[in-house]
C-alpha positions as CSV (number, residue, x, y, z in Angstrom):
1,X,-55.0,41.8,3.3
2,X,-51.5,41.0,4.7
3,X,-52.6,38.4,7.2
4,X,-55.0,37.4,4.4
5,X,-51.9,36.6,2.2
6,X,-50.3,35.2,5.5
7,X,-53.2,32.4,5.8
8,X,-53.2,31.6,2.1
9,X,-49.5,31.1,2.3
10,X,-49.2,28.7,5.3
11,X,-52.1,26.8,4.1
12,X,-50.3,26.3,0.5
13,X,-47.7,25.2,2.8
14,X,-49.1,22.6,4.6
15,X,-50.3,21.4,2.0
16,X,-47.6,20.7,0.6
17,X,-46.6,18.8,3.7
18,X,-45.2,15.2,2.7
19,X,-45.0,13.9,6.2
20,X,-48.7,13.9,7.7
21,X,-48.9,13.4,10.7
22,X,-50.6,10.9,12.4
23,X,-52.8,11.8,15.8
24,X,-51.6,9.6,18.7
25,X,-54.9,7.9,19.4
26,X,-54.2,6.2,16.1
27,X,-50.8,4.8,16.7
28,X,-50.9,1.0,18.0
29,X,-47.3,-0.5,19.5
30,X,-46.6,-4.1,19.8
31,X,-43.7,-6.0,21.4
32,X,-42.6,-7.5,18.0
33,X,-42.5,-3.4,16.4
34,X,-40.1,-2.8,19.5
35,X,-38.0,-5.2,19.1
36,X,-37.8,-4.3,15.2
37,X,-37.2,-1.0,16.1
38,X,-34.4,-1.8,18.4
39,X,-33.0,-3.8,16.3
40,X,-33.0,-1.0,13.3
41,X,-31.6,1.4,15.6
42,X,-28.9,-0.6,16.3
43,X,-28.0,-1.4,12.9
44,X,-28.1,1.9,11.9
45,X,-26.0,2.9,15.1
46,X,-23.0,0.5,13.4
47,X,-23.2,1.1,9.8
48,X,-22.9,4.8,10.7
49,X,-20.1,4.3,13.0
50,X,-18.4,1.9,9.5
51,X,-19.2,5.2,7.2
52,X,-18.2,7.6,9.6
53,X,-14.6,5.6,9.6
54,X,-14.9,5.1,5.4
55,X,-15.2,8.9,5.3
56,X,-12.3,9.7,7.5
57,X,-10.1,7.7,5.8
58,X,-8.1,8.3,2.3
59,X,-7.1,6.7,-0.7
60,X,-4.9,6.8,-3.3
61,X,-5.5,7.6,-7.2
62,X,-2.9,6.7,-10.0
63,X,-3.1,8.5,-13.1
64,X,-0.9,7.8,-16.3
65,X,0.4,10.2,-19.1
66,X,3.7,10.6,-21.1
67,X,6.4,11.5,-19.5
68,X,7.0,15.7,-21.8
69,X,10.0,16.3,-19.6
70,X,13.4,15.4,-21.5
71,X,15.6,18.6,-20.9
72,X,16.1,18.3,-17.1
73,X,18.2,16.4,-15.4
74,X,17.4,13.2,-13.2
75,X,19.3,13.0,-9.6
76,X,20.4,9.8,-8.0
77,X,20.8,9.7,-4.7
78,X,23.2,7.0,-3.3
79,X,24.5,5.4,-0.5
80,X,26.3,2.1,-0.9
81,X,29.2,0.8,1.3
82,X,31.6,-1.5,-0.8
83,X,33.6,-3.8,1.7
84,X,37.0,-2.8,-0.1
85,X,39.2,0.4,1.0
86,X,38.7,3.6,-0.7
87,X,41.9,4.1,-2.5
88,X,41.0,0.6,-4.1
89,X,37.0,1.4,-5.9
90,X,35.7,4.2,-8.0
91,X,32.1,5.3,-9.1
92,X,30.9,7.2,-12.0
93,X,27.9,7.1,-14.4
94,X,28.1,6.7,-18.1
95,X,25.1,7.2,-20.3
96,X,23.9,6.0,-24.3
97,X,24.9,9.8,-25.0
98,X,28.7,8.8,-24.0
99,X,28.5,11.3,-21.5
100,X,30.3,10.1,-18.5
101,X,29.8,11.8,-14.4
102,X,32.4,11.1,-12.5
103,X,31.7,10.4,-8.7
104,X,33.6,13.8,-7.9
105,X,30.9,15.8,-8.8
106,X,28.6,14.9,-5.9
107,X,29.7,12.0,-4.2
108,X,32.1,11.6,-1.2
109,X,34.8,8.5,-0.2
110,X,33.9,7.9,3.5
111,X,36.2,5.0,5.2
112,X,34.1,2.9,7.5
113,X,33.5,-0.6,8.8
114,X,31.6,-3.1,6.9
115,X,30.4,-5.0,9.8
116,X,27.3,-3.3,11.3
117,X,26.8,-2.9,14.9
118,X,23.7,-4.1,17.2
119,X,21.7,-1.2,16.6
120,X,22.6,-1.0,12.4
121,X,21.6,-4.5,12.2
122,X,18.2,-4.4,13.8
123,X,17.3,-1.8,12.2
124,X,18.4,-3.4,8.6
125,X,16.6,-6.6,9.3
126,X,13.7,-4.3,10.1
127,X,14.0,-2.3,6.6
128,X,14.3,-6.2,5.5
129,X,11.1,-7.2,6.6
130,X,9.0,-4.1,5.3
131,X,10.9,-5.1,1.7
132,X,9.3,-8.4,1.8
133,X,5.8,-7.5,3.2
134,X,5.7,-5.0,0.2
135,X,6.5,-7.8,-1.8
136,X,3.2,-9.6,-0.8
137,X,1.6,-6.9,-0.4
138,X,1.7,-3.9,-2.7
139,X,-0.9,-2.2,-1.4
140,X,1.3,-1.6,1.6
141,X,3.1,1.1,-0.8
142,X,-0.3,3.0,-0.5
143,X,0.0,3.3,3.8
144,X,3.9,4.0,3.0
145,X,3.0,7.2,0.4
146,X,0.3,8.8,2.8
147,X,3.3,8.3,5.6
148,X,6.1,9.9,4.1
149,X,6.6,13.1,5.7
150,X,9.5,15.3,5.1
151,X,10.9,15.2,9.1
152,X,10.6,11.1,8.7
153,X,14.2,9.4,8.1
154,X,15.3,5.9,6.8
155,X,18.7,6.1,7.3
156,X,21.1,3.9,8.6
157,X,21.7,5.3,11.8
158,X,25.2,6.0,13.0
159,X,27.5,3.2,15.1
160,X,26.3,3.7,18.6
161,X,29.8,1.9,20.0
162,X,32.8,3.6,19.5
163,X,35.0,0.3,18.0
164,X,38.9,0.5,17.6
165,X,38.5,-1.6,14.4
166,X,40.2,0.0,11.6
167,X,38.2,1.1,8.7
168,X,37.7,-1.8,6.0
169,X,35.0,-0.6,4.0
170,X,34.5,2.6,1.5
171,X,31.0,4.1,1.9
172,X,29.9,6.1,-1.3
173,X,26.7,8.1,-0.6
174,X,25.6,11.7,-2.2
175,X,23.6,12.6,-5.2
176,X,24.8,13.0,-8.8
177,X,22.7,15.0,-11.8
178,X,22.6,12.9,-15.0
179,X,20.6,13.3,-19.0
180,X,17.5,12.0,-18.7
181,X,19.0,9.0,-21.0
182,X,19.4,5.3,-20.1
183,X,22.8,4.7,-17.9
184,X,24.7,2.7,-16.1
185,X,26.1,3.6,-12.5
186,X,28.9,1.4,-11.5
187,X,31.2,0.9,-8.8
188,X,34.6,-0.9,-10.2
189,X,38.3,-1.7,-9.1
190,X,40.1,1.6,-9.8
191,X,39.7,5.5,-9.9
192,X,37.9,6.7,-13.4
193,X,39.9,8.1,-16.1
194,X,39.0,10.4,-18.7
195,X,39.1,9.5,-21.5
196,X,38.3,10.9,-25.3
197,X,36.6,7.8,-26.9
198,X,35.3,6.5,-23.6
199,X,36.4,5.7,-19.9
200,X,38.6,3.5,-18.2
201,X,39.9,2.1,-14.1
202,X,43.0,2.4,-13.5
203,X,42.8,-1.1,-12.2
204,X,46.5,-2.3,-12.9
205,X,47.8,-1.3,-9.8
206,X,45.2,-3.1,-7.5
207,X,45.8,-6.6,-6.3
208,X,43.1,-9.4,-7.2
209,X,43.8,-10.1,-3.5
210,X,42.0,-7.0,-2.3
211,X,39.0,-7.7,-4.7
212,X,35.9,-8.2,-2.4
213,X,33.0,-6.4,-4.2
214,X,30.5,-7.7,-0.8
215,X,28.1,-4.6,-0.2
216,X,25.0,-3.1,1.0
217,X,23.0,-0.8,-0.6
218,X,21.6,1.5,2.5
219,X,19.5,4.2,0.6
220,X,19.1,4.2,-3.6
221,X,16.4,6.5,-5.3
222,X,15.8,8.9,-8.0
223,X,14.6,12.4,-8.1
224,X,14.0,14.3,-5.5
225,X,14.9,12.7,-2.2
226,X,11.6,11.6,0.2
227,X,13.2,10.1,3.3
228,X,10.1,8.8,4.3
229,X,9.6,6.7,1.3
230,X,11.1,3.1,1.2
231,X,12.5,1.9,-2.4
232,X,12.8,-1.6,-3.5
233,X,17.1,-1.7,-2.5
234,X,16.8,-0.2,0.4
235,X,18.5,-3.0,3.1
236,X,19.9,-5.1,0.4
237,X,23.1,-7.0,0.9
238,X,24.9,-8.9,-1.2
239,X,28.2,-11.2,0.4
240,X,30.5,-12.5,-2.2
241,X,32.5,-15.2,-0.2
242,X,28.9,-16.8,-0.1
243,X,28.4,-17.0,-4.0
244,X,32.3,-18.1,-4.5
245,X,31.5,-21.2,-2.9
246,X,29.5,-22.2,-5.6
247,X,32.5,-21.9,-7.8
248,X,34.0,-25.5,-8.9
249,X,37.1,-26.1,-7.1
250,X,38.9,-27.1,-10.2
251,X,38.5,-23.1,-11.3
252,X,39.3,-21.5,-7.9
253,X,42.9,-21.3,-8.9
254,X,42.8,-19.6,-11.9
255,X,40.7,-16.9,-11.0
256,X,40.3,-15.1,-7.5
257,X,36.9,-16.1,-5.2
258,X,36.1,-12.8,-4.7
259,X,36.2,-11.7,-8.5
260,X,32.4,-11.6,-9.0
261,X,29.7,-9.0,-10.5
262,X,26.6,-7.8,-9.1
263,X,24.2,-6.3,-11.8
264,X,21.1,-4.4,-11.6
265,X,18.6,-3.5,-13.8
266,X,16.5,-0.7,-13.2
267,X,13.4,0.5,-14.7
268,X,12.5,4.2,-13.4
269,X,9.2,5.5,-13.9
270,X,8.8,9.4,-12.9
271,X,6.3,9.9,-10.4
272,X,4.4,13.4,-9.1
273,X,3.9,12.6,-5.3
274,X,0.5,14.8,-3.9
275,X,-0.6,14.0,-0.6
276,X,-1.7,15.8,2.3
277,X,1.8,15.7,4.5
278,X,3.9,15.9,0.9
279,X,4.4,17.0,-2.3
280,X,7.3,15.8,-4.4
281,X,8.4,14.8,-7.8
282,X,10.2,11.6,-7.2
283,X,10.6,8.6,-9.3
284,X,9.9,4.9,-9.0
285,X,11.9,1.7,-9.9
286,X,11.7,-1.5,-10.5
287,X,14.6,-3.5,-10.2
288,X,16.1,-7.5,-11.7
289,X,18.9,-8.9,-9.9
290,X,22.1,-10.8,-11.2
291,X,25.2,-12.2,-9.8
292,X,27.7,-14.1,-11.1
293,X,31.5,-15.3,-10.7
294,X,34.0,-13.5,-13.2
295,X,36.1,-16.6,-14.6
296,X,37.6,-16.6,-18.0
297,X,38.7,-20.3,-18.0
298,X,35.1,-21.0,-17.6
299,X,33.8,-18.6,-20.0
300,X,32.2,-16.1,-17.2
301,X,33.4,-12.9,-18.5
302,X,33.3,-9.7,-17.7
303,X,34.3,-6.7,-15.2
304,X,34.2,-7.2,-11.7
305,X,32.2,-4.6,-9.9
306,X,28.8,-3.4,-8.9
307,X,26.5,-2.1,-11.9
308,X,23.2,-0.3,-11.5
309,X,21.7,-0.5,-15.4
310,X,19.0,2.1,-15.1
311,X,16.7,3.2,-18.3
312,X,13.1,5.6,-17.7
313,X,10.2,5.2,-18.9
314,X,8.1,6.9,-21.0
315,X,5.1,7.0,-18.7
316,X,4.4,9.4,-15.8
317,X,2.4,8.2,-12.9
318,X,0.8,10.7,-10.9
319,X,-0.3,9.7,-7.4
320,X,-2.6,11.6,-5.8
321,X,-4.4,10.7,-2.3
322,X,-8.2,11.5,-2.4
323,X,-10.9,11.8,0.4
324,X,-14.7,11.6,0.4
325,X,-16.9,15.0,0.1
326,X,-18.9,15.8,2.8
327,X,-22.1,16.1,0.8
328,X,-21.4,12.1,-0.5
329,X,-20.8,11.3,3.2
330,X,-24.3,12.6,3.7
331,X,-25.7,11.2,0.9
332,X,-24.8,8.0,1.9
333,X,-25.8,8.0,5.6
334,X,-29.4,9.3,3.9
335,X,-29.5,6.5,2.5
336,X,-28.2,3.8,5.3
337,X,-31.0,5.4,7.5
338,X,-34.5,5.6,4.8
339,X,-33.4,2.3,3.7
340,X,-33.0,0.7,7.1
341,X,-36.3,2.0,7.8
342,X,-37.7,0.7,4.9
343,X,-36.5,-2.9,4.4
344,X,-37.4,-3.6,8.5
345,X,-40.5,-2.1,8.1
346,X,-41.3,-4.3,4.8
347,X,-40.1,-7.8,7.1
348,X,-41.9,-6.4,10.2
349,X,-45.2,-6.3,7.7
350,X,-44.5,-9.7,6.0
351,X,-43.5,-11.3,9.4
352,X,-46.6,-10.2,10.6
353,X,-48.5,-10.9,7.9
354,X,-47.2,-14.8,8.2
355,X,-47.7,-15.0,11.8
356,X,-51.2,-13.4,11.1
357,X,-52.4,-16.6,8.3
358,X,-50.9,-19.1,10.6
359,X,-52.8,-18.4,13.7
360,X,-56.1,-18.3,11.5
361,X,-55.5,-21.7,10.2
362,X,-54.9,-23.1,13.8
363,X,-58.1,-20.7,15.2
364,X,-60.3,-22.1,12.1
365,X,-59.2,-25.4,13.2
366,X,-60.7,-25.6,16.6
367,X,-64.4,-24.4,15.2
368,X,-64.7,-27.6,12.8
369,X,-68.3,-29.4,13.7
370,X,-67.9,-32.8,15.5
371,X,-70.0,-35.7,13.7
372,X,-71.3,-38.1,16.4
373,X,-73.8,-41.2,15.4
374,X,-76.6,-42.1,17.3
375,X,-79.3,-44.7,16.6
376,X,-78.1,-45.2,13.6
377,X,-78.7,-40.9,12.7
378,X,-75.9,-38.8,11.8
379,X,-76.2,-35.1,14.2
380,X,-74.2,-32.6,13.8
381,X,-73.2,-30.5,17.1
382,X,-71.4,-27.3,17.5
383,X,-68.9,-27.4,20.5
384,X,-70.9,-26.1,23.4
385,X,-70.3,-22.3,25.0
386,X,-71.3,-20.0,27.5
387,X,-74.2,-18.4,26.0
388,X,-75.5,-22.0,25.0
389,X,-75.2,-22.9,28.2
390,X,-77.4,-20.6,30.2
391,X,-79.9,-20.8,27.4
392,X,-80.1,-24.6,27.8
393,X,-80.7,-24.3,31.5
């Protein structure tokens, strides 16, 4: 009864078989199925090889949603050198809640040169470069986010000669916590002072001489600190003796050359970073430049300095890199192969089909009777062939 079942079984199952096969006596091969066939095979070889490389790669997803976050703070991270002495500039942030942050809490007053050395300046007119090519190209800021990695650094390095030139320059860098408010980051003549309806420089007891507000932004970013991710100041440089020549020469005496302001205005949108190296909350920024010559006779007025303008949006992005399932990857080398199979096997029919009518035409051509007059009858003869021949003779 068992092998009874057994039989009964097996035969349900091939009978359910939906790839008969065909006995070998019953196959026929041409040269033009060959060559198809070749040709098919190599197709398929390449398109797998292209979906193989699809499925390996990785892309990245942006999703948006407002931004519930308004009790924690935002960081800055900074690093600026100003081309005036220490003792001469101070930093601090003051937001729309009147809530000032003085540079003390988190930054530090290094001395150093302004003038950067072989090494410092290849590597800024590198960080240059990549600025502009993201420019162009934005979706260079994709390749940059699946990058970053947390050992990665975009630093200015450090002076690799050891110059005798006394310091010249201040360089401010470190991270301050501010409200979650719009602001304004600025680096001015004079140390901040405290002050109950505001803030104030003490400015009085610097010389315009020594004003010289030429600088270069090395690193500027919010949130959480991803050296391997490039923001849109990172490199910049801005030289004021350059702009001052653009002042009328009637004016120059009235007001010092180097008495200019540099403003930024910054948009920051918060950001959640998931990729497969990283995972950060960071923010980006976009960012409108300004520039102009402080000159009261002229009716350019204003504060000399360096002010970042920053406000946030309400939007959160959420960037997330992705990567094809296996089972899609399948599904769609299934379907390279069967259809591959199917559309050469459709032209290899139709081809021969083609070839097949045009021979017949030519073929029924050659068998057309031949109309020959003699004593003034008309005889119709079939072409002549073997067997007609040896029947004749």
């Amino acid at each position: 009864m068992r092998r009874l079942s057994r039989k009964k079984t097996l035969n349900l199952v091939k009978e359910l078989d939906a790839f008969p096969k065909v006995p070998v006596s019953y196959v026929e091969t041409s040269a033009s199925g060959g060559t198809v066939s070749l040709i098919a095979f190599t197709t398929m070889a390449l398109l797998t090889i292209m979906e193989f490389s699809v499925y390996r790669d990785t892309w990245m997803k942006y999703e948006y949603e407002v931004d519930k976050d308004f009790s924690s703070k935002l960081r800055i991270n900074i690093n600026i050198t100003v081309a005036m002495k220490c003792q001469y500039v101070g930093a601090d942030v003051l937001d729309l809640a009147e809530t000032m942050v003085a540079a003390a809490d988190g930054l530090v007053y290094e001395p150093v040169i302004f003038d950067l050395s072989p090494q410092q300046r290849e590597w800024q007119r590198m960080l240059q470069t990549i600025q502009s090519r993201l420019q162009e190209e934005h979706s260079l800021q994709d390749v940059i986010f699946k990058s970053a990695f947390k050992s990665a650094s975009t630093a200015l390095p450090p002076r690799e000669d050891n110059s005798l030139q006394p310091p010249d320059a201040c360089r401010i860098h470190g991270h301050l916590y501010v409200n979650k408010v719009a602001g304004n980051f600025h680096i001015t003549v004079g140390k901040a002072i405290p002050h109950p309806r505001g803030h104030a420089h003490l400015a009085a007891l610097v010389s315009h001489d020594s004003y010289n507000f030429s600088h270069r932004i090395d690193h500027l970013s919010f949130g959480e600190l991803v050296p391997g991710i490039i923001n849109p100041l990172d490199g910049t440089e801005k030289i004021a003796n350059d702009r001052s020549r653009k002042i009328p020469q009637e004016w120059r005496h009235r007001d010092n050359a180097n008495n200019q302001m540099f403003q930024y205005f910054i948009t920051v949108v918060p950001t959640k970073l998931n990729t497969y190296k990283i995972s950060a909350d960071t923010h980006q920024f976009s960012v409108t430049e300004r520039e102009r010559a402080i000159n009261h006779a002229a009716g350019s007025h204003g504060v000399s300095g360096i002010f970042m303008k920053y406000d946030l949006s309400s939007l959160m992005v959420t960037v997330t890199e992705e990567h094809m399932p296996f089972w899609q990857f399948l599904v769609r080398l299934c379907g390279i192969i069967g259809g591959i199979f199917s559309t050469t096997g459709m032209l290899h029919g139709i081809g021969k089909f083609l070839v097949d009518i045009i021979c017949c035409r030519f073929r029924l051509g050659a068998y057309k009777p031949v109309t020959s007059v003699q004593d003034g009858h008309t005889n119709n003869h079939l072409p002549l062939t073997k067997n007609s021949i040896h029947s004749t003779s």
